[in-house]
C-alpha positions in Angstrom: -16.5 -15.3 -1.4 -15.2 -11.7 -1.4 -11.8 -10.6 0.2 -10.9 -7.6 1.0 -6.6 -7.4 0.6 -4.4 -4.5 1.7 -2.3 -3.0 -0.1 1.8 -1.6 0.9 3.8 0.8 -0.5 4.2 0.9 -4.4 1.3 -1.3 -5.3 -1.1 0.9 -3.3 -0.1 4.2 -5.3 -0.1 2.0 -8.3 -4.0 1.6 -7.9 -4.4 4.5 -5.8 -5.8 2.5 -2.8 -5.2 0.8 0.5 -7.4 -2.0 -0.4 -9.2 -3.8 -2.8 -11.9 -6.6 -2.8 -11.4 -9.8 -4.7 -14.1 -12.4 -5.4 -12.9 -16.1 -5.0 -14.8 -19.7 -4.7 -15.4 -20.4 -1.4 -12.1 -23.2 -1.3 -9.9 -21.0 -2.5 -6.1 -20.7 -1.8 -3.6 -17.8 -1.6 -2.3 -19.2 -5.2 -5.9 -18.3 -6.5 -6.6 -15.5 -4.7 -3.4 -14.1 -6.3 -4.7 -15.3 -9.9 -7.6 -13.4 -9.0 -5.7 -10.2 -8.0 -3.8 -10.1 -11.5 -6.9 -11.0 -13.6 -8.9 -8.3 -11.9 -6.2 -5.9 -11.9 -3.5 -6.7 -14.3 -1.0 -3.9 -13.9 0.0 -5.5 -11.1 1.3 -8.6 -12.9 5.1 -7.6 -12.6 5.0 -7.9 -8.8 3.5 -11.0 -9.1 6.9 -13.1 -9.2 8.0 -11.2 -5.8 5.4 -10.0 -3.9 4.3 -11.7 -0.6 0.9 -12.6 0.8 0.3 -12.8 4.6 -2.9 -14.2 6.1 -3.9 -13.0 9.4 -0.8 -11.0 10.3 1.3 -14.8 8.9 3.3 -15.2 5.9 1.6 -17.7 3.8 2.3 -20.1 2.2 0.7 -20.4 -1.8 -1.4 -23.3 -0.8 -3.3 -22.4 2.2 -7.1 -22.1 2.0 -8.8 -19.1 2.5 -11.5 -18.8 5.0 -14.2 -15.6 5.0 -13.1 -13.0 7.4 -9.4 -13.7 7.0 -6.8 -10.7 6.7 -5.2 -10.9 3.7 -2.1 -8.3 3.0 -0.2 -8.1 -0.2 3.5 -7.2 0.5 5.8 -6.1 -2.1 9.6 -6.3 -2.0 11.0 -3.9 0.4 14.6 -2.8 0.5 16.6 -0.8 3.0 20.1 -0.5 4.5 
């Protein structure tokens, strides 16, 4: 299946784009999705350790399954004070 992730704040300039679309077997999880994300785009490998993935607005959790139609949202670090 394809799925199209959104992109925040440094990693979006990084590739120059809100979102991108990553193909994934159909039983996929957020841990492979992610695999995916730094195989197909591997300048994005030094976020990898802290960047976040949210599933339909959620927080997920590395070992959910991914469904078609889901929003998925990668979500760097932020910091702020």
């Amino acid at each position: 299946m394809k799925i199209e992730v959104k992109l925040f704040a440094a990693m979006r300039e990084q590739l120059d784009a809100d979102q991108v679309v990553v193909s994934i077997p159909d039983t996929a999880t957020v841990a492979d999705l992610s695999a995916a994300l730094i195989q197909q785009y591997p300048s994005l490998a030094a976020w990898q350790p802290s960047f976040r993935t949210a599933v339909n607005q959620e927080f997920a959790h590395p070992d959910n399954q991914l469904r078609p139609n889901d929003e998925v949202a990668i979500i760097p670090p932020v910091s702020g004070g």
